[in-house]
N, CA, C and O atoms as CSV, one atom per row, in Angstrom:
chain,resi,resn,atom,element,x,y,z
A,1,UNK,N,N,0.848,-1.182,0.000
A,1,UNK,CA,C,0.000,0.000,0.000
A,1,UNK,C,C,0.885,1.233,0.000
A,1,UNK,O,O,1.853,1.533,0.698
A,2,UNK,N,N,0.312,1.810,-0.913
A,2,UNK,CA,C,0.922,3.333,-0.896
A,2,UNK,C,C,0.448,4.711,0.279
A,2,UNK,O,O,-0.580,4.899,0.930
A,3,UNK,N,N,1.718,5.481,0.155
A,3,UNK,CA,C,1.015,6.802,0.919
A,3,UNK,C,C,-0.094,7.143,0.644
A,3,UNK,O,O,-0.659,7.429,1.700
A,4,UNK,N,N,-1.023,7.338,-0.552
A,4,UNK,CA,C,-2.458,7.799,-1.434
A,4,UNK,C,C,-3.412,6.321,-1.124
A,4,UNK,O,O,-4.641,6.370,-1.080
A,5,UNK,N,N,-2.920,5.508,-0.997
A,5,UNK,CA,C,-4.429,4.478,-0.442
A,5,UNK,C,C,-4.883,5.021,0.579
A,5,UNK,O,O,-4.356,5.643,1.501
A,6,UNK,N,N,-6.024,4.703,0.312
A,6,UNK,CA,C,-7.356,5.387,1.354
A,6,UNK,C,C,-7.007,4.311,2.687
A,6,UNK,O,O,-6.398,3.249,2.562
A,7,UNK,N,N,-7.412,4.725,3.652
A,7,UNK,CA,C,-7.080,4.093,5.414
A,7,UNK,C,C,-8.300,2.939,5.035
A,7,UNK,O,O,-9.366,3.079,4.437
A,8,UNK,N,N,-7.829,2.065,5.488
A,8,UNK,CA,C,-8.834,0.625,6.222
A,8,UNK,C,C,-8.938,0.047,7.025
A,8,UNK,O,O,-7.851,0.102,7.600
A,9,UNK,N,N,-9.685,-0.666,7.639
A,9,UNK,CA,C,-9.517,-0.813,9.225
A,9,UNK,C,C,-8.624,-1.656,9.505
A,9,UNK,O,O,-7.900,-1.739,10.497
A,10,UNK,N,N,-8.738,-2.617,8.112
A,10,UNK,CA,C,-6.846,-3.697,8.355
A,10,UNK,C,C,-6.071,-3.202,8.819
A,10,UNK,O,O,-5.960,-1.997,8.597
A,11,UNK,N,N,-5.235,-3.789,9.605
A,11,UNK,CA,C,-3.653,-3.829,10.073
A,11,UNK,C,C,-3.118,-5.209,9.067
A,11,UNK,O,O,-3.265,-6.414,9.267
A,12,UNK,N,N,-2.293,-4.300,7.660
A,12,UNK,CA,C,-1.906,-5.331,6.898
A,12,UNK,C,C,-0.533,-6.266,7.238
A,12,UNK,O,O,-0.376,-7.463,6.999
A,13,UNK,N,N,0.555,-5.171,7.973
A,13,UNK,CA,C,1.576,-5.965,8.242
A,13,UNK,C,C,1.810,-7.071,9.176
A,13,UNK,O,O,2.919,-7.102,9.711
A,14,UNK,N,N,1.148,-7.780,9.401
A,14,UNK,CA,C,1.308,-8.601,10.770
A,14,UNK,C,C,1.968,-9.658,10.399
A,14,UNK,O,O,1.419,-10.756,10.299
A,15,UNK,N,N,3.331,-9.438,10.131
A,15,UNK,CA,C,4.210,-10.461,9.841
A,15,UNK,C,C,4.617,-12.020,10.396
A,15,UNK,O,O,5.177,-12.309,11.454
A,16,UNK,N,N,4.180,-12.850,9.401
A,16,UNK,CA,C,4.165,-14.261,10.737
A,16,UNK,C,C,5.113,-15.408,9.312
A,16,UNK,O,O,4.756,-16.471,8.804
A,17,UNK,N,N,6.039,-14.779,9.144
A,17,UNK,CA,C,7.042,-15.690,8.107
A,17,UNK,C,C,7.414,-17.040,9.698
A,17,UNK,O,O,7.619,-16.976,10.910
A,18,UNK,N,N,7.288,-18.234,8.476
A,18,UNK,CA,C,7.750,-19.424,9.341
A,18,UNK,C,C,6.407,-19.987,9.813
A,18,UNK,O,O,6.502,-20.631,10.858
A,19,UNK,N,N,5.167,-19.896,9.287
A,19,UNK,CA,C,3.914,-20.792,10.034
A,19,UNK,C,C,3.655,-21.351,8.870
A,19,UNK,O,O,3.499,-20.555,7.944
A,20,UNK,N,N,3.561,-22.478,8.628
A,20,UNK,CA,C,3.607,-23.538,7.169
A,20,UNK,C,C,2.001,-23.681,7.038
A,20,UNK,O,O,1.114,-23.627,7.890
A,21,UNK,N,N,1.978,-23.846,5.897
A,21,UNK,CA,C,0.103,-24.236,5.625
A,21,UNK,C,C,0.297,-25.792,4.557
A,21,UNK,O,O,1.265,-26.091,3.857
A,22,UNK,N,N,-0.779,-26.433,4.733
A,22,UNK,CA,C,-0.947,-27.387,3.992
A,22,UNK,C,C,-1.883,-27.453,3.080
A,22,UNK,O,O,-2.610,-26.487,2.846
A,23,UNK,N,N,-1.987,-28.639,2.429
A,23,UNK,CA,C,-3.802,-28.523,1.857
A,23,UNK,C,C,-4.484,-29.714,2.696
A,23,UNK,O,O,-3.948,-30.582,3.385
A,24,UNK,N,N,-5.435,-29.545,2.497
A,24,UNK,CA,C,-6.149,-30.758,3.073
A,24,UNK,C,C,-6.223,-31.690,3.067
A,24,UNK,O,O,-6.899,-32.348,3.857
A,25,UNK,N,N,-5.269,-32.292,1.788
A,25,UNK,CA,C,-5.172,-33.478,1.884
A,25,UNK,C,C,-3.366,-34.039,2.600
A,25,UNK,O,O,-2.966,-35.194,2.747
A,26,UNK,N,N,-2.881,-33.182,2.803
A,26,UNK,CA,C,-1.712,-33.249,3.742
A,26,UNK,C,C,-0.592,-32.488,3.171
A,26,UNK,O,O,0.492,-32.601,3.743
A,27,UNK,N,N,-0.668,-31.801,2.232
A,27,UNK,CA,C,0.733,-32.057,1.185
A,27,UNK,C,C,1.179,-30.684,1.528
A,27,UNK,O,O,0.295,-29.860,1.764
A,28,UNK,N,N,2.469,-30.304,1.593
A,28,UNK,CA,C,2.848,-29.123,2.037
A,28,UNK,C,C,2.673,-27.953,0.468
A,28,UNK,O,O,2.982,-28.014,-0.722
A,29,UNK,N,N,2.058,-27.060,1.306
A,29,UNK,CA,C,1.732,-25.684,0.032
A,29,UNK,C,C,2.016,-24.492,0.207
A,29,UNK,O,O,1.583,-23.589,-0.508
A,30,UNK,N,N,3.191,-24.246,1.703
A,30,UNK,CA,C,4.034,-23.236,1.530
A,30,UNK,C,C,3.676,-22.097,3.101
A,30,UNK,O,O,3.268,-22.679,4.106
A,31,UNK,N,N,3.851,-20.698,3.150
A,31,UNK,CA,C,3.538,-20.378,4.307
A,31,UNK,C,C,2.559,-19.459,4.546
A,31,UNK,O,O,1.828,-19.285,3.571
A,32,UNK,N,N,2.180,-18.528,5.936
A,32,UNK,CA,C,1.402,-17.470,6.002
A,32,UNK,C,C,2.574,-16.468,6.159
A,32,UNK,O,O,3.398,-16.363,7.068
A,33,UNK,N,N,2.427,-15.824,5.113
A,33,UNK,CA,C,3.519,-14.508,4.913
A,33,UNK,C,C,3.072,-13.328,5.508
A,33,UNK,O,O,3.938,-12.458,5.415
A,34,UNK,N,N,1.789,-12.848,6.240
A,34,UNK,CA,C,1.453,-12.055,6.875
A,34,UNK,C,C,-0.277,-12.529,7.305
A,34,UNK,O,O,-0.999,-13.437,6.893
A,35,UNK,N,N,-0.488,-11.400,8.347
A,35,UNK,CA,C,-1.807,-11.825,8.402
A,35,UNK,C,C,-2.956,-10.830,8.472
A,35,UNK,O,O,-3.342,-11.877,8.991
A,36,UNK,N,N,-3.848,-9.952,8.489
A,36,UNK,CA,C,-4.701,-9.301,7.693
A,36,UNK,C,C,-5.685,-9.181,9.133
A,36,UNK,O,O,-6.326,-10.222,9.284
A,37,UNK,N,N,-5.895,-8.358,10.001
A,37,UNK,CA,C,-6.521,-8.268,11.102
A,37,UNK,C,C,-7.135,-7.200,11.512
A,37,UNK,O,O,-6.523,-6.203,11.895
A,38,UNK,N,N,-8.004,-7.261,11.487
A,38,UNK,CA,C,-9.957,-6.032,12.003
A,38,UNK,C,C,-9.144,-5.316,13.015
A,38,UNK,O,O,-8.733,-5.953,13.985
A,39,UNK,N,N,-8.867,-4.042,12.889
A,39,UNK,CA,C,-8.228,-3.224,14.293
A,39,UNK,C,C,-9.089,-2.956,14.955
A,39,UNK,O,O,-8.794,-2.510,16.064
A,40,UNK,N,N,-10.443,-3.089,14.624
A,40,UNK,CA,C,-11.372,-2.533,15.194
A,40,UNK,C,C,-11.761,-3.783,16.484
A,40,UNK,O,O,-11.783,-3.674,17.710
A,41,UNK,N,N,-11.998,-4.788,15.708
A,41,UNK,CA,C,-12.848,-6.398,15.648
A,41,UNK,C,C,-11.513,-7.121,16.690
A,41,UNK,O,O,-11.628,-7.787,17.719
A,42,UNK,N,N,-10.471,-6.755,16.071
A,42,UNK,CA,C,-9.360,-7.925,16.384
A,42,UNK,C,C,-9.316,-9.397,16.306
A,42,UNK,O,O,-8.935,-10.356,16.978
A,43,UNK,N,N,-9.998,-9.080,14.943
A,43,UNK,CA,C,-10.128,-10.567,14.530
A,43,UNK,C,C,-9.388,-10.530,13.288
A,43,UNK,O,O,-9.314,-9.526,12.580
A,44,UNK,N,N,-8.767,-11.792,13.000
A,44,UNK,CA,C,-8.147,-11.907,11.273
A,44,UNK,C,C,-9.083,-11.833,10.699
A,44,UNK,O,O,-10.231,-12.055,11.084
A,45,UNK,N,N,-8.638,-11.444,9.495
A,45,UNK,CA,C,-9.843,-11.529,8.137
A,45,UNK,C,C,-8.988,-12.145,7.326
A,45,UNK,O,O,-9.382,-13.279,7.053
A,46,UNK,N,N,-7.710,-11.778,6.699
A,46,UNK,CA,C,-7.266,-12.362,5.778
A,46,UNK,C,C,-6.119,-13.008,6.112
A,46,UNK,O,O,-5.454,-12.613,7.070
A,47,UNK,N,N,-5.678,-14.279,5.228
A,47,UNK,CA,C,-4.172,-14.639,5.779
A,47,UNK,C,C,-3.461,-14.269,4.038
A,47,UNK,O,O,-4.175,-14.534,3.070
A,48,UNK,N,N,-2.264,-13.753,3.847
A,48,UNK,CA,C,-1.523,-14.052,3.131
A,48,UNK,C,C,-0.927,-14.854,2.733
A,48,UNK,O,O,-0.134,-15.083,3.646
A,49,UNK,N,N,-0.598,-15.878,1.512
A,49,UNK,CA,C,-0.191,-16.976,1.567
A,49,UNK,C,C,0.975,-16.778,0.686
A,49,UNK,O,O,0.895,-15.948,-0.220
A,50,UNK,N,N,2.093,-17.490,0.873
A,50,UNK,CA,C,3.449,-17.552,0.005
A,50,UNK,C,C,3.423,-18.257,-0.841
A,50,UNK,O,O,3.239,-19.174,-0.041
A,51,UNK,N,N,3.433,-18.855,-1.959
A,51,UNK,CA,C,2.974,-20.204,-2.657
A,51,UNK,C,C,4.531,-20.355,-3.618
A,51,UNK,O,O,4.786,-19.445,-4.407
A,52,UNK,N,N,5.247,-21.226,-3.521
A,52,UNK,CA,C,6.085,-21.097,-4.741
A,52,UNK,C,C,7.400,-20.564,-4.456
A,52,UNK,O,O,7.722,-20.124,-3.353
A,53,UNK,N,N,8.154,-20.612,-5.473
A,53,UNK,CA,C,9.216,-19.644,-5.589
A,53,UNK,C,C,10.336,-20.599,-4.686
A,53,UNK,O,O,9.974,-21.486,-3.914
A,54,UNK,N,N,11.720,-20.239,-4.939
A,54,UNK,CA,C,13.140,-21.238,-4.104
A,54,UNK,C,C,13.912,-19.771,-3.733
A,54,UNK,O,O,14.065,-18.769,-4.431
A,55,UNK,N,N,14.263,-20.015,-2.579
A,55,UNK,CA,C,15.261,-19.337,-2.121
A,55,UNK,C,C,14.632,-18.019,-1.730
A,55,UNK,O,O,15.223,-17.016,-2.130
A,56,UNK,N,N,13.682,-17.874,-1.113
A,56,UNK,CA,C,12.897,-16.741,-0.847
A,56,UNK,C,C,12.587,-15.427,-2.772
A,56,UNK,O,O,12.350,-14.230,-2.937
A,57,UNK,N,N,12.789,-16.612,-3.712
A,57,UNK,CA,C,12.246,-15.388,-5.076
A,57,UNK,C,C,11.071,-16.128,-5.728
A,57,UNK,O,O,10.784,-17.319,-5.605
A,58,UNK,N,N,10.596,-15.406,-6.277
A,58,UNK,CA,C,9.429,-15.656,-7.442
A,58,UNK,C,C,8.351,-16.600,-6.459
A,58,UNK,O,O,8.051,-17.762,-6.736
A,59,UNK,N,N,7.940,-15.998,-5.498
A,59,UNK,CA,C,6.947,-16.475,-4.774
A,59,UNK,C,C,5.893,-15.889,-5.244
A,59,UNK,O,O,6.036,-14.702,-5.538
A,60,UNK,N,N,4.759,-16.415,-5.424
A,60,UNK,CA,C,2.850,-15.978,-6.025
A,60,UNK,C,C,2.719,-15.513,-4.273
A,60,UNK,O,O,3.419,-15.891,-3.333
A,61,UNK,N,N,1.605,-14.610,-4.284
A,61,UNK,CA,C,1.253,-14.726,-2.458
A,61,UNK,C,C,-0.409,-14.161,-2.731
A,61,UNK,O,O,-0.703,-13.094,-3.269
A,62,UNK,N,N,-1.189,-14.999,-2.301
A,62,UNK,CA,C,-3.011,-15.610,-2.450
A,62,UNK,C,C,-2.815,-14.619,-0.840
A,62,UNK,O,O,-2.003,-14.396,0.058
A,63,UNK,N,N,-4.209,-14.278,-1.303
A,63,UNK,CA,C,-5.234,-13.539,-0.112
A,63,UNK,C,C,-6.163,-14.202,0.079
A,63,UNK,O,O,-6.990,-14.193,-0.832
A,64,UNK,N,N,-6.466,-15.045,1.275
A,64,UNK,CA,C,-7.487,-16.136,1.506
A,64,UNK,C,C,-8.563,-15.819,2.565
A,64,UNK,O,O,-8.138,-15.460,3.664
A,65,UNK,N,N,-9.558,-15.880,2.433
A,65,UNK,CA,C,-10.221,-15.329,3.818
A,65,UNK,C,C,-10.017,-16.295,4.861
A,65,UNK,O,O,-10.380,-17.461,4.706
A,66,UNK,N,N,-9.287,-15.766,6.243
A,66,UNK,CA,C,-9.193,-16.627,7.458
A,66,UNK,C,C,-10.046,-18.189,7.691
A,66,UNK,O,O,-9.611,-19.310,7.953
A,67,UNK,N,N,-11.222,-17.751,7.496
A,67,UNK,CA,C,-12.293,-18.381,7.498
A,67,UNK,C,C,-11.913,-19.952,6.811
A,67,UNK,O,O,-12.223,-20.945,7.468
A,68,UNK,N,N,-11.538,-20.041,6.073
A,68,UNK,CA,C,-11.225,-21.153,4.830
A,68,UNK,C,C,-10.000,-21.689,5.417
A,68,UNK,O,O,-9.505,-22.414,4.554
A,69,UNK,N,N,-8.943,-21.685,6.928
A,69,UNK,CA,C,-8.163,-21.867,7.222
A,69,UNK,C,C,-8.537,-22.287,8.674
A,69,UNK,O,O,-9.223,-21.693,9.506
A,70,UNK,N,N,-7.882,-23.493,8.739
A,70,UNK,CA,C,-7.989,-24.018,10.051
A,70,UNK,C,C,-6.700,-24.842,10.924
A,70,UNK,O,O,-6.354,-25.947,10.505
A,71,UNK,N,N,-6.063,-24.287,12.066
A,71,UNK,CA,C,-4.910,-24.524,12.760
A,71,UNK,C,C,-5.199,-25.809,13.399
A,71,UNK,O,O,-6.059,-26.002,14.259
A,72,UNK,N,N,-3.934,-27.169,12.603
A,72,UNK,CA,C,-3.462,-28.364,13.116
A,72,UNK,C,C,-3.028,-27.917,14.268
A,72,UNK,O,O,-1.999,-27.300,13.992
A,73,UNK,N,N,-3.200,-27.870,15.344
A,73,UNK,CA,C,-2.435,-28.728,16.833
A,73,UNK,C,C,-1.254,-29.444,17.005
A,73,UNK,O,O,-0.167,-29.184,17.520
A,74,UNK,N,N,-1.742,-30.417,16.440
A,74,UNK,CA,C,-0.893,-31.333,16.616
A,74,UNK,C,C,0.422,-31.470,15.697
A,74,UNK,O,O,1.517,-31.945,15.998
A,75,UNK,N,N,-0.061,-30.861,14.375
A,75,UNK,CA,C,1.071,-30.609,13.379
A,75,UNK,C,C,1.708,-29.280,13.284
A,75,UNK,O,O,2.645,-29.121,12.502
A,76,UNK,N,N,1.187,-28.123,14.163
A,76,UNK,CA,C,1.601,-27.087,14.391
A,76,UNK,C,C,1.288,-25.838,13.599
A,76,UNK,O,O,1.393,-24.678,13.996
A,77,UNK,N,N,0.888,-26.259,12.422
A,77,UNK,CA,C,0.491,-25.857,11.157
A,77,UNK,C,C,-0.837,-25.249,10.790
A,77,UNK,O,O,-1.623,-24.927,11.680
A,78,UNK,N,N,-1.081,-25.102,9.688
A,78,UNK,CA,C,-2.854,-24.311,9.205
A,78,UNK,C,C,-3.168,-25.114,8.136
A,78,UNK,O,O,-2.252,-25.305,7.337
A,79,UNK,N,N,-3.940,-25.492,7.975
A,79,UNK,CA,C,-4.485,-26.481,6.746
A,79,UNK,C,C,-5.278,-25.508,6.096
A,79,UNK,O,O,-5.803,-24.710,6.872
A,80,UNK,N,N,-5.545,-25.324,4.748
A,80,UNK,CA,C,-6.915,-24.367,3.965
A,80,UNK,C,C,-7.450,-25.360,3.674
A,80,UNK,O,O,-6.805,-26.350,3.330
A,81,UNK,N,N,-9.096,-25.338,3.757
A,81,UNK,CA,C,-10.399,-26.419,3.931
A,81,UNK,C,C,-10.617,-26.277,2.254
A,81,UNK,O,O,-11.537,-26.849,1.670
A,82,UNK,N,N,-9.752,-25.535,1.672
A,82,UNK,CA,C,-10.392,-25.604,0.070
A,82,UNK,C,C,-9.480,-26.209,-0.851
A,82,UNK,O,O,-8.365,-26.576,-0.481
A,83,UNK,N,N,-9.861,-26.329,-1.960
A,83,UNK,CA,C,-9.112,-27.391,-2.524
A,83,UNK,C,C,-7.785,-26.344,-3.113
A,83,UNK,O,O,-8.011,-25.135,-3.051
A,84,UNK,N,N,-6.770,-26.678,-3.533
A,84,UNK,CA,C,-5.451,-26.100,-3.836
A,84,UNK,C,C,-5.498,-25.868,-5.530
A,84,UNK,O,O,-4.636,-25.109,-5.973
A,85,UNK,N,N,-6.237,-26.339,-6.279
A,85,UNK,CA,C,-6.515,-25.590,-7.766
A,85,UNK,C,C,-7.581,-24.076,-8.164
A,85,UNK,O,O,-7.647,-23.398,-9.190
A,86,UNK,N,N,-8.363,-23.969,-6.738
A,86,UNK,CA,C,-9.051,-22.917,-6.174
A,86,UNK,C,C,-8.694,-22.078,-5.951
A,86,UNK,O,O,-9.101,-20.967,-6.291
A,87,UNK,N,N,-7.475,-22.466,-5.057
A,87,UNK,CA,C,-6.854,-21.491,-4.327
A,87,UNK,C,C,-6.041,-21.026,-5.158
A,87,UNK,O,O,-6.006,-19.810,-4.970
A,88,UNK,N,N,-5.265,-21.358,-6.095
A,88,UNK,CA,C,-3.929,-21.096,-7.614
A,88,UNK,C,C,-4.504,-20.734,-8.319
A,88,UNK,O,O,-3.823,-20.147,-9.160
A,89,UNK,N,N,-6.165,-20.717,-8.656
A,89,UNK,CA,C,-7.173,-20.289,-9.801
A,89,UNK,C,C,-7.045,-18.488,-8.893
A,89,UNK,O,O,-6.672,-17.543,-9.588
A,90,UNK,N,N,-7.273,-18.327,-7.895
A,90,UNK,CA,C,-7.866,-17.081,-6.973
A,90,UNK,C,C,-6.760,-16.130,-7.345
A,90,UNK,O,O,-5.637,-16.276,-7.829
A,91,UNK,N,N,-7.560,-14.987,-6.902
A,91,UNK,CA,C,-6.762,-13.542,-6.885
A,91,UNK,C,C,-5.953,-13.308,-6.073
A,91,UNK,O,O,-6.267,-13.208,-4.887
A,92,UNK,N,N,-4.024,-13.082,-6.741
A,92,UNK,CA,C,-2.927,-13.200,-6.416
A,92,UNK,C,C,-1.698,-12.428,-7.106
A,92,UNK,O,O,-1.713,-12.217,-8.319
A,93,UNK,N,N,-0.843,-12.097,-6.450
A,93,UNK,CA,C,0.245,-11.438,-7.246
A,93,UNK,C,C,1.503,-11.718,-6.506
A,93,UNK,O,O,1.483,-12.280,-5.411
A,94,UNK,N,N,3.020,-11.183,-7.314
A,94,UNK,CA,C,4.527,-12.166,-7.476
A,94,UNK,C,C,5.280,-10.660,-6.834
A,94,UNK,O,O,6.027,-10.440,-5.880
A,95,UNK,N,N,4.662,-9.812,-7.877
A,95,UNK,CA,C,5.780,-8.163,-7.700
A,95,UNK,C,C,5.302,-7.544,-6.401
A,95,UNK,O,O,5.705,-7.613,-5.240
A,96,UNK,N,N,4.013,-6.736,-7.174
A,96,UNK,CA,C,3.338,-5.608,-6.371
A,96,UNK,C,C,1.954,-5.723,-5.984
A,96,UNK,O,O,0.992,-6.000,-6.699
A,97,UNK,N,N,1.990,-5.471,-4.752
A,97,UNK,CA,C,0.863,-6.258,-3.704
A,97,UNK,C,C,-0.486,-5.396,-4.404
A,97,UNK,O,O,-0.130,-4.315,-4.872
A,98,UNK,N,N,-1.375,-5.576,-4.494
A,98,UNK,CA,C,-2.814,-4.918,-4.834
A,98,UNK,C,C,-3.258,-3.840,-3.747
A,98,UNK,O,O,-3.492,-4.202,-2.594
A,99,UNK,N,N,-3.339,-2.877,-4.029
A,99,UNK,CA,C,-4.148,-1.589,-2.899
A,99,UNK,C,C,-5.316,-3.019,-2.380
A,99,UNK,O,O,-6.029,-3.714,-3.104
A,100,UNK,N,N,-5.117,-3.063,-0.765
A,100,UNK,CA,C,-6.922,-4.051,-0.164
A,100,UNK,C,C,-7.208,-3.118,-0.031
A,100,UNK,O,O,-6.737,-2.471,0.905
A,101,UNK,N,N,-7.970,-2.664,-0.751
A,101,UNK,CA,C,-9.127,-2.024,-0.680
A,101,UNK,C,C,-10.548,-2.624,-0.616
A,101,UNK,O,O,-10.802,-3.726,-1.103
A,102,UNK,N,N,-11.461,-1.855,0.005
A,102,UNK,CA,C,-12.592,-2.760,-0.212
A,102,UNK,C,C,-13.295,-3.538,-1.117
A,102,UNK,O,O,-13.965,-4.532,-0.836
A,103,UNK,N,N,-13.028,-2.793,-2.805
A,103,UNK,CA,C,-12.932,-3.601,-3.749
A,103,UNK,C,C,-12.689,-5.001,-4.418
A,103,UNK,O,O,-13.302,-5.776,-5.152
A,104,UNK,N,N,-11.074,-4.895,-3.574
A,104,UNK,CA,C,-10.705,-5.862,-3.728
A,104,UNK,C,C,-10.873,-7.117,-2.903
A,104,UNK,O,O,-10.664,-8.262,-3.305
A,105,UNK,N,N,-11.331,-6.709,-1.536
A,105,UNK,CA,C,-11.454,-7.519,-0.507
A,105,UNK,C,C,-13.312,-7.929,-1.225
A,105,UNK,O,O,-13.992,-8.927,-1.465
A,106,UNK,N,N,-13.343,-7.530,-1.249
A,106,UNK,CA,C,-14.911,-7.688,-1.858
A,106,UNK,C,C,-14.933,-9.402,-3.042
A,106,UNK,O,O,-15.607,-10.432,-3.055
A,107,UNK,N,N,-13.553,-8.726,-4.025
A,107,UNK,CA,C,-13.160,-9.962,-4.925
A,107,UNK,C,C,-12.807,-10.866,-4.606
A,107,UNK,O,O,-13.326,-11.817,-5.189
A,108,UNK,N,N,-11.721,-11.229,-3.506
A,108,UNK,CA,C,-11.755,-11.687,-2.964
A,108,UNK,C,C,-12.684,-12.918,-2.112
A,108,UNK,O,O,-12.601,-14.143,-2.199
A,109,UNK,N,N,-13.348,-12.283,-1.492
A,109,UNK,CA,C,-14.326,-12.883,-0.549
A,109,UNK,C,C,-15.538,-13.281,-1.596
A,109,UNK,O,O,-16.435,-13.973,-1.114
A,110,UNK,N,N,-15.621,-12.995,-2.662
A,110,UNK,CA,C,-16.814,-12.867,-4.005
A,110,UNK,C,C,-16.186,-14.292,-4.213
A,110,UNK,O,O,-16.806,-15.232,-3.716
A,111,UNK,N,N,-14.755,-14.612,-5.048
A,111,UNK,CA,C,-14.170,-15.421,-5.642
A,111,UNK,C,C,-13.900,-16.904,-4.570
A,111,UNK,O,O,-13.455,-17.887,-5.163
A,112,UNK,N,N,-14.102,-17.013,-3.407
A,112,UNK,CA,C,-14.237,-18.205,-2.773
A,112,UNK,C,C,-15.629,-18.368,-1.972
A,112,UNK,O,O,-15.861,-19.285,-1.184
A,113,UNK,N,N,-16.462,-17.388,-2.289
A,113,UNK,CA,C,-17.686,-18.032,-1.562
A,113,UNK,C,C,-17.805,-17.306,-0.875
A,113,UNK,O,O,-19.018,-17.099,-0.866
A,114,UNK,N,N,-17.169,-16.421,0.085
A,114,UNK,CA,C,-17.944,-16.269,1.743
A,114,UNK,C,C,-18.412,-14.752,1.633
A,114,UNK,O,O,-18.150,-14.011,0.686
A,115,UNK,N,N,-18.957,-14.504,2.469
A,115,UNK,CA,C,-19.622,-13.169,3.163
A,115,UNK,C,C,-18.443,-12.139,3.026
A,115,UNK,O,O,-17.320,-12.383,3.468
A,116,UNK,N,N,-18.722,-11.148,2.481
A,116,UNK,CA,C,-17.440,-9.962,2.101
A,116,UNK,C,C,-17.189,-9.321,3.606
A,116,UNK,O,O,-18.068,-9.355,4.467
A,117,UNK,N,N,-16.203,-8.878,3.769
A,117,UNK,CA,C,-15.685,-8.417,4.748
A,117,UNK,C,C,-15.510,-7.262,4.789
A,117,UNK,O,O,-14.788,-6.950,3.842
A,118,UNK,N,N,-15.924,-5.972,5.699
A,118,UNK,CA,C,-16.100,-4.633,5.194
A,118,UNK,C,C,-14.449,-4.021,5.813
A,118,UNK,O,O,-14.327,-3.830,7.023
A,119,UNK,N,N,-13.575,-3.825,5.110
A,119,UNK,CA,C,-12.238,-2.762,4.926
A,119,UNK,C,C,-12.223,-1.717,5.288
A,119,UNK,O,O,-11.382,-1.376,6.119
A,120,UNK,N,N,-13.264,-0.729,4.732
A,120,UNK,CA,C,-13.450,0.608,4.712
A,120,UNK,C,C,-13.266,1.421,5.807
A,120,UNK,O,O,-14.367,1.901,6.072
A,121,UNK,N,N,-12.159,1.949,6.830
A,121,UNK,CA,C,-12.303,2.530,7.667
A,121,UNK,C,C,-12.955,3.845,7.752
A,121,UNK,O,O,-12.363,4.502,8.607
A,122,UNK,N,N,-13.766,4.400,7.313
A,122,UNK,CA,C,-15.050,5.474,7.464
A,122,UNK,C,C,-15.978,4.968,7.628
A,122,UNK,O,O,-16.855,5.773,7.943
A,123,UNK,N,N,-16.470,3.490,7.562
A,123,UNK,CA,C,-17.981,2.658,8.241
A,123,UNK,C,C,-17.542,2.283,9.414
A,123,UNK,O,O,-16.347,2.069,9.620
A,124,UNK,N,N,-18.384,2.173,10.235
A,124,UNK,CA,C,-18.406,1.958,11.516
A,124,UNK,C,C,-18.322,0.204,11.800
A,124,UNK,O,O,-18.936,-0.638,11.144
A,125,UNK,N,N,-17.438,-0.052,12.896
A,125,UNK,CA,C,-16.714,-1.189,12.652
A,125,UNK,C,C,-17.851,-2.117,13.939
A,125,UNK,O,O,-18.779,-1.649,14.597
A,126,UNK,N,N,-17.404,-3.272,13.920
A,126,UNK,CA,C,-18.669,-4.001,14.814
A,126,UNK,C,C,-18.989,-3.859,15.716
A,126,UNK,O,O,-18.013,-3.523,16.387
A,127,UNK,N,N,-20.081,-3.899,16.457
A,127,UNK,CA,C,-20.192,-3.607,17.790
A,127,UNK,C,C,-19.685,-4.827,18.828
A,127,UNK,O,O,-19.829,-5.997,18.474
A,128,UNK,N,N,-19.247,-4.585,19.774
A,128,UNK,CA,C,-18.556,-5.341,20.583
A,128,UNK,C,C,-19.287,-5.989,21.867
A,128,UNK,O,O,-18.654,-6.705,22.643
């Protein structure tokens, strides 16, 4: 995000390099490169995903809604409940990260199914 993106209630940097994700059927599919969290709510909304790439280059990185992600215990890890040609089909980029804007969070949340998640820090955030 640039200086000129409009404010959102995300806190985008929440850096969590080193938490591995799988797919559901066990197979390793790389990490959560940051994580995407309601400042208001303090809840995640989005996880960032690393997909790809050797030696920390030419990594893809997927915006997944939290929701679609669920933390192994026992394996230490996050599994995504959706299938992994879904997730490589979904809206993603290698260079330069996309303004989240509500727009996009909108596409997002449009492109796997769930209930859109409101960004916009000028709407009033949930009641508590």
């Amino acid at each position: 995000m640039d200086a000129t993106s409009e404010p959102t209630s995300l806190l985008v940097n929440a850096r969590t390099d080193g938490l591995k994700v799988r797919t559901r059927d066990g197979d390793a599919l790389g990490s959560v490169h940051a994580l995407m969290i309601d400042k208001r709510a303090g809840q995640t909304r989005f996880a960032i995903l690393a997909i790809g790439g050797f030696l920390g280059m030419n990594k893809s990185f997927y915006p997944l809604p939290f929701e679609l992600m669920r933390y192994d215990g026992a394996a230490d890890d996050y599994v995504v409940t959706t299938d992994r040609r879904v997730l490589e089909g979904g809206p993603s980029w290698a260079n330069n990260a996309p303004d989240f804007n509500q727009a996009y969070a909108d596409r997002v949340s449009s492109y796997y199914g769930v209930a859109s998640t409101n960004v916009d820090a000028s709407e009033p955030g949930p009641t508590l």
